[in-house]
C-alpha positions in Angstrom: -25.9 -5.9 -12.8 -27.9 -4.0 -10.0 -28.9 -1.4 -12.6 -30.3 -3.3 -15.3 -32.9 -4.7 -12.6 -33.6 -1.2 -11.6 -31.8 -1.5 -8.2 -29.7 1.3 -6.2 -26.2 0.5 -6.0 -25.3 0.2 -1.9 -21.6 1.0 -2.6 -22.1 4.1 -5.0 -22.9 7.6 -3.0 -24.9 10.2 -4.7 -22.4 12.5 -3.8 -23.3 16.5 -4.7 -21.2 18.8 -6.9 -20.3 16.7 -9.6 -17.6 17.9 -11.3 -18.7 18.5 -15.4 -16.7 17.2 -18.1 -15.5 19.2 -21.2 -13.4 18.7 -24.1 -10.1 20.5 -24.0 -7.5 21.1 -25.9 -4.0 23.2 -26.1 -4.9 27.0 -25.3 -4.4 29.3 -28.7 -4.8 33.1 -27.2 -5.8 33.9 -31.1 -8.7 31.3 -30.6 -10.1 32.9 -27.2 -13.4 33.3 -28.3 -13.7 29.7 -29.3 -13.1 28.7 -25.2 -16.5 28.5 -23.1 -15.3 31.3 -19.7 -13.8 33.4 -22.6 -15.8 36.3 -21.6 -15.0 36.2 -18.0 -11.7 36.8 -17.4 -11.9 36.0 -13.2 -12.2 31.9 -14.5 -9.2 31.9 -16.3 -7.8 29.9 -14.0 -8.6 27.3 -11.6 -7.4 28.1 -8.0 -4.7 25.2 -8.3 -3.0 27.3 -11.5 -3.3 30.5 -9.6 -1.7 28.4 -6.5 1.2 27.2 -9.2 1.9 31.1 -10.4 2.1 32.3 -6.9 4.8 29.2 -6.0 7.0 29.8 -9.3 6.9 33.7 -8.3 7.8 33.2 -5.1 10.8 30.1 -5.5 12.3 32.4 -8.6 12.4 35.5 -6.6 15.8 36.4 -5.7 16.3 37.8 -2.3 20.5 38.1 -1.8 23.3 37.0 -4.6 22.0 34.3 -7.4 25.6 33.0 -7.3 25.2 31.7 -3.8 21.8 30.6 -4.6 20.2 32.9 -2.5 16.5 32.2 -4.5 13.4 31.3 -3.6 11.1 30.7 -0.5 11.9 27.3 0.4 15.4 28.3 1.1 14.4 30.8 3.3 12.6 28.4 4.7 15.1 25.9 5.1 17.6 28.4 6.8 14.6 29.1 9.7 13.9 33.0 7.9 10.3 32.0 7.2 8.8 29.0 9.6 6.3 27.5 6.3 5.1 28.7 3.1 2.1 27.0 1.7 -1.3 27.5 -0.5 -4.3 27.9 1.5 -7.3 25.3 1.7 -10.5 26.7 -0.2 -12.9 26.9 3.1 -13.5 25.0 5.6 -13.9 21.2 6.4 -16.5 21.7 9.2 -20.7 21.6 7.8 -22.1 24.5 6.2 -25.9 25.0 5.8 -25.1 26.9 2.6 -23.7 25.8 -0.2 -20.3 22.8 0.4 -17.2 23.8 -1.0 -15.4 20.6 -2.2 -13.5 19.9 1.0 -16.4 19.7 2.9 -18.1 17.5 0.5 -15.0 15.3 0.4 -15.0 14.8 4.2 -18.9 14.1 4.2 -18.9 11.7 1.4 -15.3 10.4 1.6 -13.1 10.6 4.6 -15.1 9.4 7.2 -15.1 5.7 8.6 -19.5 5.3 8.0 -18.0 5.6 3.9 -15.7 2.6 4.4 -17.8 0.4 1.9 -18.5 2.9 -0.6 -16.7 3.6 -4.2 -14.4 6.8 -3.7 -15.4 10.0 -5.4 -12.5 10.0 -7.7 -13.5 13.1 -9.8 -14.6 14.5 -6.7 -10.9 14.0 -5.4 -9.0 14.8 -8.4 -11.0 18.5 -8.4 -10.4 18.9 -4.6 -6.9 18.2 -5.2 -6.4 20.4 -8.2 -7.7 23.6 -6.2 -6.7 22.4 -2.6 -3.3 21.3 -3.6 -1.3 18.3 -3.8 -2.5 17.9 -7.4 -2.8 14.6 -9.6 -0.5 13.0 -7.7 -2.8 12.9 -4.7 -5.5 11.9 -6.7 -3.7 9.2 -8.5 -2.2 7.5 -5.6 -6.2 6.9 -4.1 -7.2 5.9 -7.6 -4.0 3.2 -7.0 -4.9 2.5 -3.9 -9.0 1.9 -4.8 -8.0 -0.1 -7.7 -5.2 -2.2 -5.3 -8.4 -2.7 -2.7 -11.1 -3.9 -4.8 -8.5 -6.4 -6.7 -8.1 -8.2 -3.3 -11.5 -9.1 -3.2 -10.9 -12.0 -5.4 -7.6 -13.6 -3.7 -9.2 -12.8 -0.7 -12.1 -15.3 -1.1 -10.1 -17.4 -3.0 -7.4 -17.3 0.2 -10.6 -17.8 2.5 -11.9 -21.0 0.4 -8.6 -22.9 -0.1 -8.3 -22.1 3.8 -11.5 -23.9 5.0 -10.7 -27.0 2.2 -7.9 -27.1 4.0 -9.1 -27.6 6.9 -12.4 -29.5 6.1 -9.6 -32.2 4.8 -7.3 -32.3 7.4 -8.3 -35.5 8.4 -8.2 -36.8 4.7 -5.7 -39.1 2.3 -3.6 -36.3 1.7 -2.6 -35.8 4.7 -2.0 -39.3 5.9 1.6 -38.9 7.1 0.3 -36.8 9.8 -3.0 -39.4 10.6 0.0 -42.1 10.7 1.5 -40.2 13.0 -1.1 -39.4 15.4 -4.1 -42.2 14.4 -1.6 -45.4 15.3 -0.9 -46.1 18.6 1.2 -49.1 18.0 3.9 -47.2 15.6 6.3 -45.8 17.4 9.3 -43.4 16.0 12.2 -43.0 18.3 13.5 -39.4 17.1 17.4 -38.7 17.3 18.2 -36.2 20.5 17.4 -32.4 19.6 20.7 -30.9 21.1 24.3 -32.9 22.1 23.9 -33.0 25.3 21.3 -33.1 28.0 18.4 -34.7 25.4 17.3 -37.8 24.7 15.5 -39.8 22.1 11.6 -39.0 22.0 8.7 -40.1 20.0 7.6 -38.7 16.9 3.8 -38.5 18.2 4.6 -35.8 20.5 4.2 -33.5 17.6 1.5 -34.8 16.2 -0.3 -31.5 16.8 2.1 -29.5 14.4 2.7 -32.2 12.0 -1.4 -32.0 11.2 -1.7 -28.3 11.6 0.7 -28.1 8.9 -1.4 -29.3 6.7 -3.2 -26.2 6.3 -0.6 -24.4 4.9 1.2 -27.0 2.7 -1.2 -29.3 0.8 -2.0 -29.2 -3.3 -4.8 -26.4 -3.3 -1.9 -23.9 -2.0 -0.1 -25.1 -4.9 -2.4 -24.5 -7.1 -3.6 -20.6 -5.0 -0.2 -19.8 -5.4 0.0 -19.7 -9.5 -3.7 -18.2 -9.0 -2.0 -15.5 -7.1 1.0 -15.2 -9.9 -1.3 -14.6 -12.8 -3.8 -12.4 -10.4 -0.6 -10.1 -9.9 0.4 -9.9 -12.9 -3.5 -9.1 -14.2 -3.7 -6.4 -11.6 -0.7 -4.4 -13.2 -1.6 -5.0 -16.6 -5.4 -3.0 -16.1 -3.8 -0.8 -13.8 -2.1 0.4 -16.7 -5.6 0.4 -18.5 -7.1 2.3 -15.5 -4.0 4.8 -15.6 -4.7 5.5 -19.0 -8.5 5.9 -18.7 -7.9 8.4 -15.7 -5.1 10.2 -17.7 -7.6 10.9 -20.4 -10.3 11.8 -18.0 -8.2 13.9 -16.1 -6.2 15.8 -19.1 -3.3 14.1 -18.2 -2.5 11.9 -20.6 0.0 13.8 -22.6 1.4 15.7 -19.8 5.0 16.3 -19.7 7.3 16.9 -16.7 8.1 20.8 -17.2 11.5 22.1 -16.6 12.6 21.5 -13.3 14.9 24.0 -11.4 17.8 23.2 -8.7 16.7 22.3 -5.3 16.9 24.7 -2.2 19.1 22.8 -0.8 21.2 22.1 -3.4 21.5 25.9 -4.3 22.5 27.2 -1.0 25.4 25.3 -0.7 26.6 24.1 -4.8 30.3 25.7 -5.0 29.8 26.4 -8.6 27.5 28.1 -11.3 27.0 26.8 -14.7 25.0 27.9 -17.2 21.5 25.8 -18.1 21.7 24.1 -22.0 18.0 24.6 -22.1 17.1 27.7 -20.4 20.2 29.6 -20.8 20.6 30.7 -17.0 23.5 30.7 -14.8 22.9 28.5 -11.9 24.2 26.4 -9.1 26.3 23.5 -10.0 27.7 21.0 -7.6 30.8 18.6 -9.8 30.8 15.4 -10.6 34.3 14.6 -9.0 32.8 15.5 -5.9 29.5 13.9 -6.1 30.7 10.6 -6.6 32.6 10.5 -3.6 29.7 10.8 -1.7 27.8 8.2 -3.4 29.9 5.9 -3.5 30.5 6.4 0.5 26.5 6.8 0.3 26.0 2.9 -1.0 28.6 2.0 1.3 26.6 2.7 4.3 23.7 0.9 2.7 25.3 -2.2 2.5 26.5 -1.7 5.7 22.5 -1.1 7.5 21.5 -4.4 5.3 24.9 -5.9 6.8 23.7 -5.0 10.1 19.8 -6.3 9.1 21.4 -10.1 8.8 23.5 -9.9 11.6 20.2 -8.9 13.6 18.9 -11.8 11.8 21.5 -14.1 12.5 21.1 -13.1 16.7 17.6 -14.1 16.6 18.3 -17.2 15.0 20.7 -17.8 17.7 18.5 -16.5 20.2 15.8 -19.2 19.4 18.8 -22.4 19.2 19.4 -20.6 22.9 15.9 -20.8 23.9 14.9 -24.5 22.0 17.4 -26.3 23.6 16.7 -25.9 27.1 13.4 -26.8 26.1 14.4 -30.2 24.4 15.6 -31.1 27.7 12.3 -30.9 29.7 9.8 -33.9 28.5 7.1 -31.6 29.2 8.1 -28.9 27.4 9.4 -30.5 24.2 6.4 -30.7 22.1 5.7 -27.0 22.3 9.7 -26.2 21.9 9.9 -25.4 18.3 6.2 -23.7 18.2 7.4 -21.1 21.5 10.7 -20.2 20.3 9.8 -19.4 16.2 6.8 -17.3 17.8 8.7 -15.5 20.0 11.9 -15.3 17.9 9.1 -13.7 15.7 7.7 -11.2 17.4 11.3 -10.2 18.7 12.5 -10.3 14.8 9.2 -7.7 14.0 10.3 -5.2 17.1 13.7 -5.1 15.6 12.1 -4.3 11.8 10.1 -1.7 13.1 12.9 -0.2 14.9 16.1 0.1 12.1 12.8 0.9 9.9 12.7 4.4 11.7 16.5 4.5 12.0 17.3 3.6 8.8 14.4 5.9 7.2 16.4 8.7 8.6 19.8 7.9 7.6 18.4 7.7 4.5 17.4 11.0 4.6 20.7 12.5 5.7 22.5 9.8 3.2 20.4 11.7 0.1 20.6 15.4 1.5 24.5 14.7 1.6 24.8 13.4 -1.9 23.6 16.6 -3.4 20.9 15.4 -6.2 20.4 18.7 -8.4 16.4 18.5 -8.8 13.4 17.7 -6.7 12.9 14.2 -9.0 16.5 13.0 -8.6 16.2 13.5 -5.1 13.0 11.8 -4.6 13.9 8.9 -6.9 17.3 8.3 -5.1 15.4 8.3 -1.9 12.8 5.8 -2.8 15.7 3.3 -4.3 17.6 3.4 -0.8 14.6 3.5 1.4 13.2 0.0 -0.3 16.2 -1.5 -1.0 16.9 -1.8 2.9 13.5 -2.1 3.7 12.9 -5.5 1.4 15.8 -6.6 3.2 14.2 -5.3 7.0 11.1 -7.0 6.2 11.7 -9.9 4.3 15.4 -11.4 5.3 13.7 -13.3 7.8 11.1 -14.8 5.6 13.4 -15.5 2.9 15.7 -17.8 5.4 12.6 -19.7 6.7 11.5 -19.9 3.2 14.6 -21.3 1.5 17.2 -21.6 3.9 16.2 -23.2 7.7 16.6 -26.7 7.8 18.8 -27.4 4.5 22.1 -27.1 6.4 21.6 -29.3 9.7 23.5 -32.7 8.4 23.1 -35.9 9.8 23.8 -37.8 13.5 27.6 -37.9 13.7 27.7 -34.6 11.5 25.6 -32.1 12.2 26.4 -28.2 11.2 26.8 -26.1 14.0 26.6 -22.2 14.3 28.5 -20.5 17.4 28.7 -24.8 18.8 24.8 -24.9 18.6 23.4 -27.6 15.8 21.8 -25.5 13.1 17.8 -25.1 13.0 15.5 -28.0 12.1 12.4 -28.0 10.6 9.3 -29.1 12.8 8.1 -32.7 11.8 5.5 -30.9 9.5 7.9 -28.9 7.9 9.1 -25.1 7.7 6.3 -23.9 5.7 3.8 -23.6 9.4 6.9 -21.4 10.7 7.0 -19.3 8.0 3.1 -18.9 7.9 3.5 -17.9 11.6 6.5 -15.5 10.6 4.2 -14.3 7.6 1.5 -13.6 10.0 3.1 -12.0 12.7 5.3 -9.6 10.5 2.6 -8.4 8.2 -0.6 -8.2 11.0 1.9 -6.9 12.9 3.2 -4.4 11.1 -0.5 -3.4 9.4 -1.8 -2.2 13.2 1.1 -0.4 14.3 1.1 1.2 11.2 -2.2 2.1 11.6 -1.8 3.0 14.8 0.6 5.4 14.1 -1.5 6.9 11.0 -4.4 7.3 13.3 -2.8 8.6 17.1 0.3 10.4 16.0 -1.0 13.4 13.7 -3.6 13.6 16.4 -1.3 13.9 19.0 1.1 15.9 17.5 -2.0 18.6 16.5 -2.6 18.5 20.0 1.4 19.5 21.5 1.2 22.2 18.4 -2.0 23.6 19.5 -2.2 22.4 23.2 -2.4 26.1 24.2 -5.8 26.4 22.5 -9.1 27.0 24.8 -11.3 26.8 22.6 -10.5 25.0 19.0 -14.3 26.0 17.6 -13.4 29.7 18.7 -10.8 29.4 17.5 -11.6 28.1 14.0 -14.2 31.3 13.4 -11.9 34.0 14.6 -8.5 32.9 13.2 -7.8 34.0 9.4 -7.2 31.1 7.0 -3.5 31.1 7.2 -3.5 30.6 10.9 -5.9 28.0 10.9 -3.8 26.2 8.0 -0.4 27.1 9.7 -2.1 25.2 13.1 -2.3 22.0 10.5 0.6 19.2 10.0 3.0 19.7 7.6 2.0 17.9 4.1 5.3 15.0 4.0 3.8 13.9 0.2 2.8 10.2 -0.7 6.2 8.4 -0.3 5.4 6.9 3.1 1.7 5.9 1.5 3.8 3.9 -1.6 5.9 2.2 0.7 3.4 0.9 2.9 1.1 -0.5 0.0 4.6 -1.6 -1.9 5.6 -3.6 1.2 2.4 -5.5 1.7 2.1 -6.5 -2.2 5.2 -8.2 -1.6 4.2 -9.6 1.3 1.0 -11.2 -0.5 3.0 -12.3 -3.8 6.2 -13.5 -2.9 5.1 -16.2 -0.8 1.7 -16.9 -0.6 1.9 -20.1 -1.0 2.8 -20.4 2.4 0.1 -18.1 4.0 -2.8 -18.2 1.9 -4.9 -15.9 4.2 -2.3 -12.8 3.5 -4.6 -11.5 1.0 -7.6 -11.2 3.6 -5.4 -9.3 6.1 -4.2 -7.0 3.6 -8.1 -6.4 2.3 -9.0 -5.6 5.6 -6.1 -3.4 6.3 -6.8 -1.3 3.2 -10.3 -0.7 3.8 -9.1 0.9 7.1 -6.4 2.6 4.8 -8.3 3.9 2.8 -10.3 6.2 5.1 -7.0 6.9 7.4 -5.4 8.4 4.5 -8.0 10.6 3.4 -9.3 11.4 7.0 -5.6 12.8 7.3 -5.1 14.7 3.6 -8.6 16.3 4.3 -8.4 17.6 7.7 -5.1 17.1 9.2 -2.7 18.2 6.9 -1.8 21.6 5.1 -2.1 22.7 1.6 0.9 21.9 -0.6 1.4 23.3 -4.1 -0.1 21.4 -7.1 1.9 18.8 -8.5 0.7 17.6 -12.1 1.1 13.6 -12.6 -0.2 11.2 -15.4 0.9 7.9 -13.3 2.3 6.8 -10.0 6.3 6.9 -11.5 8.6 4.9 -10.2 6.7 2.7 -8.1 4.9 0.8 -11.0 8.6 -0.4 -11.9 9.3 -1.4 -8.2 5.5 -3.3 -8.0 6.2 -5.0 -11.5 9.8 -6.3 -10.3 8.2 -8.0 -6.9 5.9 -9.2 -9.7 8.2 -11.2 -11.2 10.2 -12.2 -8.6 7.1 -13.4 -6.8 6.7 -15.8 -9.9 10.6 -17.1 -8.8 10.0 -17.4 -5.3 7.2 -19.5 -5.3 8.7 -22.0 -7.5 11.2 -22.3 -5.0 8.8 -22.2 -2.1 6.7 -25.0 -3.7 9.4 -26.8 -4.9 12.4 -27.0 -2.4 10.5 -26.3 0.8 6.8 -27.7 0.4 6.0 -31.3 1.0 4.1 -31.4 -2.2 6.7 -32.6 -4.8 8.6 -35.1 -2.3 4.6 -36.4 -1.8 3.8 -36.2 -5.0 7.0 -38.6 -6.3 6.7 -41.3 -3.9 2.9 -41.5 -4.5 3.9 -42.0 -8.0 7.4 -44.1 -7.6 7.3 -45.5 -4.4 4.3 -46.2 -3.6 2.2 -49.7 -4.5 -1.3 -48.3 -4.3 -0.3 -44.7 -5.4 -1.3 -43.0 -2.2 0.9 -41.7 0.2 0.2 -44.8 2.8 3.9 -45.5 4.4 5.4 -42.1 3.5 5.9 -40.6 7.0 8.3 -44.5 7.5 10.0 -43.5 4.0 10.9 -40.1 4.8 12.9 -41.1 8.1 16.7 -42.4 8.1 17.8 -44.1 10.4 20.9 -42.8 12.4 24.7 -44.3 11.2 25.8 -46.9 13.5 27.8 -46.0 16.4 26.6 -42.3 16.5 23.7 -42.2 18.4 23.3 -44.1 22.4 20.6 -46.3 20.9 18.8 -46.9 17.4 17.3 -43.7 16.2 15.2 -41.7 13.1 15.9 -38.4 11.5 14.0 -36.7 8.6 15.8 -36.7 5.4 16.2 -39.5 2.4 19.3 -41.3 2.7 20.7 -44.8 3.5 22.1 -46.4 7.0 25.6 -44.3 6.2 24.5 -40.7 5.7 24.6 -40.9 2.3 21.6 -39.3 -0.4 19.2 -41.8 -1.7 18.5 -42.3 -5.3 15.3 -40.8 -4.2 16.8 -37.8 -3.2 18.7 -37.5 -6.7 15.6 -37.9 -8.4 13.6 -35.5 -6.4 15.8 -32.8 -6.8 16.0 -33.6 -10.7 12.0 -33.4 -10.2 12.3 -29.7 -8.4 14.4 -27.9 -10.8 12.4 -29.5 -13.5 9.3 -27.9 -11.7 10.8 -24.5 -11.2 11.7 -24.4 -14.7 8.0 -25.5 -16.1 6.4 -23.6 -13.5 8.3 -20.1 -14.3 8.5 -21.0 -18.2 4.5 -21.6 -17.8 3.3 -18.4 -15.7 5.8 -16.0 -17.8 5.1 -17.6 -20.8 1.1 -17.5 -20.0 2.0 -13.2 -18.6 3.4 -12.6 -21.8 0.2 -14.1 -23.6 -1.8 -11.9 -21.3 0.4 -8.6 -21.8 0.0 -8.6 -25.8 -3.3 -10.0 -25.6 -4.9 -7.1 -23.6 -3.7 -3.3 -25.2 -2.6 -0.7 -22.3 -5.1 1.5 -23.7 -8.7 0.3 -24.4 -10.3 0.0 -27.7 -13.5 2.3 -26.7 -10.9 4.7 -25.1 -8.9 5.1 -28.5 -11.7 5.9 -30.1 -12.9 8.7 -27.8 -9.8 10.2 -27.9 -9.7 10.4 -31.7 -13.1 11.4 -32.1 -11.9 14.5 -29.2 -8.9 15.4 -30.8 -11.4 15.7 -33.8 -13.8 17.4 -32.5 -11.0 19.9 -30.8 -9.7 20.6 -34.8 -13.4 21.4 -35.8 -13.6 23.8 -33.2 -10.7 25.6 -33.9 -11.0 25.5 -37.3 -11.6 28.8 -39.4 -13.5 27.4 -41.7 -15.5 23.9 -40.8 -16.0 22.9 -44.1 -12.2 22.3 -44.4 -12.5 19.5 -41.7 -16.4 18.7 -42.9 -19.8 19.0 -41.8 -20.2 21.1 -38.3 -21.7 18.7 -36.2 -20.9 20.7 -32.7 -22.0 24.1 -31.7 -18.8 26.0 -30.3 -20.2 26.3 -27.1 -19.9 22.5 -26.0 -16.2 23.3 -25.8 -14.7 24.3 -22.5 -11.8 26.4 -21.9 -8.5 24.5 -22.0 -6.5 23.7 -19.6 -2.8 24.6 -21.4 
């Protein structure tokens, strides 16, 4: 828009040393002379291949018996021989006068926080990476991440807007049970005693507060944000795939396939056996199956034992907030803020807890995989992401989920309440669970966002700082240290799986139940901007060089992200339709109702307590009649919520579905670029041009391949 009125773009950086782009295509040695850098043989290859050579050389070399598995540097790492083995960085970070290498243009332009609005230098990234190390994947994962950021804008505002209608109408018709509440002195509601003994009846109007508050969170525009949200997610993965694509092709990528992958270290050095490859032929280190399973087997065991131990945590917070609330029912005072002190607290004590088995766990996980023997470097690293997130979605969101679906559906009636441990089971405040689980959403997911950040920021600066705390003078230092001691001095490169997890984590946070927090998309916005910046601040200057990797997409992650997808779709259904007010609203302004607003339905939604169970006449939220029993109301409202989760899922997968054939994974303009290359790649080749038609190209416009 800004250029077709001649105006500069304020997010785009005219950032130097733009990589050029070439056509490539597969590497013929017979065809050398067709391949720009033909006659130079120092550019044969990039410093990322030459990086890959010297890493294949090295883990192949055998240094004791093959049988044992005695191959490779990273054993001798492992076994303490060698302390690290890694590439070196090309230069520098610091400022040059001369010309920048590509790590110093990276942390001008890119990893600084004064860049925090700009567009990332992907190119610029995905060349630093491919001759700094860490390859594609590297690359990729800030192309996920930049393409994860900007798609927040839009539920971000939307979040914002459907916030401040929120509460610009708090005082309107829809939320009249809560204006009945507070706006009419001469209504009373004499509420049944919060706890058996030591409370009393009290009056509705003390909660007037919460009631309207609540408002914000559960009214008809968060409906609607919430199957905004589900078809914004769902949009989001279906161009990422588009974007994957275009970057694939861009980066030479797209037909890439995984090579051969040897045995692990690890796995080598202590395998009992030897068999011999099917593909390659070679003898090497076998571990049985007969054994393995065994350990897995034990391996899942202890899994479900941490997410065992995750809802027994959860279950002593819920009883340390019945332990807290009741004293506080007893003290007239203290009774209106009862339910509001002990779900905050019970949440911030819930989010220590998370953080903590979070680190425990993380570990055992690590042991748990090492033990199991996986044979390569991807089975290992896929096995470790499938534990890892299957115990945290059960760390982060078990607590969420029982708010959500569970708090307040189990507490009965006066003269038979459900107890747990002899305490009566949680309530719902008078304006319902979704304000609690907005405070829940909020404090987990803010919470979590800046000690994360913390950590991301502090840590790797501290723990440069113990490593090289014997340092006078760092600058010194820098110019008279060689390379390798200057990169040795640097943190060790852990890869992106902590990076995935985070982001993973936080896309569930702001799809599976936004339609409780609608703000969740603004907090995670402003978190990634910050992310953004952390991330590469730490890959360009804090950590070392690790050996290329080649990628074409960000693996098994974009399975994980498309499941929360789905499930999102499930859980707000639920959310909307068996915790929100909106359908119980909704059918007695329609049924009920003589004027068809929602005048009265505070009164209608209150029993009053069976005789002879309560000291004096009392009320307690729930439809049914003077004996306990469900209302036809009820029966008709919970014919109306299943009917709604089934429209509401059939309707958002149905319209997904529409969207998935409707827009290709790959773009039309895209398909036809890469036919017209693979074209112009066979008319370069050719030995005679005439075979393939007119020569439309001189042979120099094609650059060398990169194999």
């Amino acid at each position: 828009m800004l250029k077709k009125f001649h105006l500069p773009c304020p997010f785009k950086d005219d950032v130097p040393n733009t990589p050029p782009d070439y056509f490539t295509t597969t590497f013929k040695s017979n065809k050398l002379n067709k391949f720009l850098g033909s006659d130079n043989p120092d550019t044969y290859f990039t410093d990322t291949e030459r990086a890959r050579v010297a890493s294949e050389i090295l883990e192949t070399a055998v240094y004791g018996r093959r049988q044992k598995g005695e191959i490779g540097i990273s054993r001798l790492v492992d076994e303490g021989t060698y302390s690290a083995a890694y590439p070196l960085h090309v230069g520098p970070h610091g400022p040059d006068e001369m010309k920048l290498n590509m790590r110093q243009v990276l942390k001008e332009y890119w990893a600084r926080w004064g860049a925090w609005y700009k567009y990332q230098p992907l190119d610029h990234i995905r060349q630093a990476y491919e001759r700094e190390g860490g390859g594609l994947k590297i690359a990729i994962y800030f192309a996920w991440l930049g393409q994860y950021t900007a798609w927040l804008i839009m539920p971000s505002v939307v979040g914002l807007i459907v916030f401040i209608y929120s509460f610009a109408t708090i005082n309107g018709p829809n939320n009249m049970p809560a204006l009945e509440m507070c706006d009419h002195p001469a209504w009373t509601y004499p509420m049944c005693p919060n706890c058996e003994v030591g409370c009393s009846v009290w009056d509705l109007k003390k909660s007037c507060s919460r009631a309207k508050h609540a408002y914000l969170f559960d009214n008809p525009m968060t409906v609607a944000y919430s199957i905004f949200v589900s078809f914004w997610a769902v949009l989001f993965l279906e161009f990422w795939k588009r974007k994957e694509v275009t970057i694939g092709h861009a980066w030479d990528v797209l037909e890439f396939e995984s090579e051969e992958e040897r045995p692990r270290p690890t796995f080598a050095a202590l395998a009992p056996a030897v068999e011999r490859n099917p593909i390659t032929g070679l003898l090497e280190p076998y571990f049985p199956d007969e054994k393995r399973s065994p350990r897995v087997l034990s391996g899942i065991a202890i899994i479900c034992g941490m997410v065992s131990l995750v809802m027994l945590f959860m279950v002593g917070v819920i009883v340390y907030k019945l332990l807290v609330i009741h004293p506080l029912y007893k003290n007239p005072n203290l009774q209106p803020y009862a339910n509001q002190f002990a779900s905050g607290t019970g949440a911030v004590l819930n989010l220590i807890i998370i953080m903590i088995l979070s680190r425990v766990y993380e570990k055992l996980a690590l042991l748990l995989n090492h033990w199991e023997m996986h044979r390569t470097q991807t089975e290992y690293e896929d096995n470790l992401t499938l534990k890892v997130f299957i115990f945290q979605f059960t760390n982060f969101y078990s607590s969420i989920f029982y708010i959500a679906f569970f708090k307040g559906k189990f507490v009965g009636y006066p003269g038979n309440y459900g107890t747990i441990f002899g305490l009566r089971n949680e309530e719902c405040s008078p304006g319902g669970c979704l304000i609690e689980l907005a405070q829940q959403l909020a404090v987990i997911m803010i919470g979590k966002q800046v000690i994360g950040n913390i950590q991301e920021v502090f840590i790797p600066e501290l723990k440069k700082y113990l490593k090289n705390r014997k340092r006078q003078n760092s600058k010194d230092e820098d110019e008279i240290k060689p390379r390798w001691e200057a990169d040795y001095e640097l943190l060790d490169n852990e890869g992106l799986f902590q990076e995935y997890l985070e982001m993973v984590i936080q896309y569930g946070f702001i799809t599976l139940f936004v339609a409780a927090f609608p703000l969740a998309p603004f907090f995670a916005l402003a978190n990634n901007v910050f992310e953004i910046r952390i991330d590469a601040d730490k890959f360009v200057n804090d950590l070392r060089r690790s050996t290329a990797d080649r990628a074409q997409d960000i693996g098994v992650w974009f399975t994980i992200l498309d499941s929360i997808t789905k499930l999102a779709v499930i859980s707000n259904a639920f959310l909307i339709a068996f915790t929100s007010e909106f359908l119980p609203k909704l059918l007695y302004a329609g049924v009920v109702s003589p004027n068809q607003s929602l005048e009265g339905y505070l009164n209608y939604s209150l029993a009053w307590a069976p005789p002879n169970t309560t000291s004096q006449p009392c009320r307690y939220r729930g439809f049914r009649d003077e004996d306990g029993n469900f209302t036809r109301f009820f029966w008709h409202l919970l014919t109306m919520r299943l009917v709604f989760v089934i429209l509401f899922e059939h309707f958002v997968f149905g319209i997904s579905t529409l969207i998935d054939v409707a827009v290709p994974d790959i773009p039309r303009a895209l398909e036809d670029t890469i036919k017209r290359e693979k074209y112009v790649a066979t008319q370069a080749l050719a030995e005679h041009h005439g075979l393939m038609g007119s020569k439309e190209f001189d042979e120099d416009d094609i650059l060398v391949a990169i194999g």
